[in-house]
C-alpha positions as CSV (number, residue, x, y, z in Angstrom):
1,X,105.1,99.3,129.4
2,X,105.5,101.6,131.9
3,X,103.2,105.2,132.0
4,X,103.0,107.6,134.8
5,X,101.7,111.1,134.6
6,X,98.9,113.4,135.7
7,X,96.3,112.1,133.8
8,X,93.5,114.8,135.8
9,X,90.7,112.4,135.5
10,X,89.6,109.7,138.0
11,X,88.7,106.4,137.0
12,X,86.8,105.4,139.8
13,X,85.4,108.1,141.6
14,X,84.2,106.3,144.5
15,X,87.2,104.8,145.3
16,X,89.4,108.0,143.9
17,X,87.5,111.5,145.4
18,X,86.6,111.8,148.6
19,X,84.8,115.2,150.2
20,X,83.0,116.3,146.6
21,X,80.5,114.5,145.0
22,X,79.9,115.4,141.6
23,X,83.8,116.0,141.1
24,X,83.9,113.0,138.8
25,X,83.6,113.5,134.4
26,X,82.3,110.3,133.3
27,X,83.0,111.9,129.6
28,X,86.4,112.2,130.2
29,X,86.9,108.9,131.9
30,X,85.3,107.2,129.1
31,X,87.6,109.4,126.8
32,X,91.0,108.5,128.7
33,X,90.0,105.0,128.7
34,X,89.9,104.9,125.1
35,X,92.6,106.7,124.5
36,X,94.7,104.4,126.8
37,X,92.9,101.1,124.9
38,X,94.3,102.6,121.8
39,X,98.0,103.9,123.1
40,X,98.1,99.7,124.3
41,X,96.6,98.5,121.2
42,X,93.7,96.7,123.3
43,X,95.7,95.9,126.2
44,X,95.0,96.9,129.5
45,X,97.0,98.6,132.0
46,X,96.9,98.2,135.7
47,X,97.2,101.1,138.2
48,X,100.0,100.1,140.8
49,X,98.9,101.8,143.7
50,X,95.2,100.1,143.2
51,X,97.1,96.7,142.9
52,X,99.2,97.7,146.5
53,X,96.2,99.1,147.9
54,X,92.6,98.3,146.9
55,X,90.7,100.0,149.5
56,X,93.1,102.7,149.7
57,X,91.8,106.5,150.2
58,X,94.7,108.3,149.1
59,X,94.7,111.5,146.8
60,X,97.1,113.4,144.7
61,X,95.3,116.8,144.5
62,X,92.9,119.1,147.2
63,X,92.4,122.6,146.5
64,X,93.8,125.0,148.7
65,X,90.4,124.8,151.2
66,X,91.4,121.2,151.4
67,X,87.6,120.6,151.9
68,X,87.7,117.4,148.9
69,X,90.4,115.3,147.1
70,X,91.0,113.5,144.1
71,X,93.8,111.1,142.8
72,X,94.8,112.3,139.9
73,X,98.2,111.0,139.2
74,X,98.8,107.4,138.3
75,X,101.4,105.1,137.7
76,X,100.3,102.6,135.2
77,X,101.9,99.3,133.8
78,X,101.1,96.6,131.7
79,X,100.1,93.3,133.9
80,X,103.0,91.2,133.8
81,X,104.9,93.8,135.8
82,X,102.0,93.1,138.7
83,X,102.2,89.7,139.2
């Protein structure tokens, strides 16, 4: 299974929001983590560019200021596509 999208969440938000602390919604984290669990039945999905890059800073959305950033799109796939 393949799933990309703007999901506007962050999973991690140390690894995934740099500049603004706070910009993080562990509610709705929780929420899209459940919702995934249950699109999967169970399964987990892993996100590609976390795979490629663990320790990578990269983000998909600043505000126009460009004073904080946040990765907010996401290409995920089911795990036998990773290995």
């Amino acid at each position: 299974m393949i799933l990309m999208g703007d999901f506007n969440y962050v999973d991690d938000p140390v690894s995934d929001v740099w500049g603004a602390p706070g910009k993080d919604n562990p509610g709705a984290t929780r929420a899209m983590r459940e919702a995934l669990a249950g699109f999967t039945g169970g399964g987990t999905l892993a996100d590609t560019y976390r795979v490629a890059q663990p320790d990578g800073r990269a983000t998909t959305y600043s505000p126009p200021k460009g004073d904080w950033g946040a990765r907010y799109d996401r290409v995920l796939v089911t795990h036998h596509y990773t290995s």
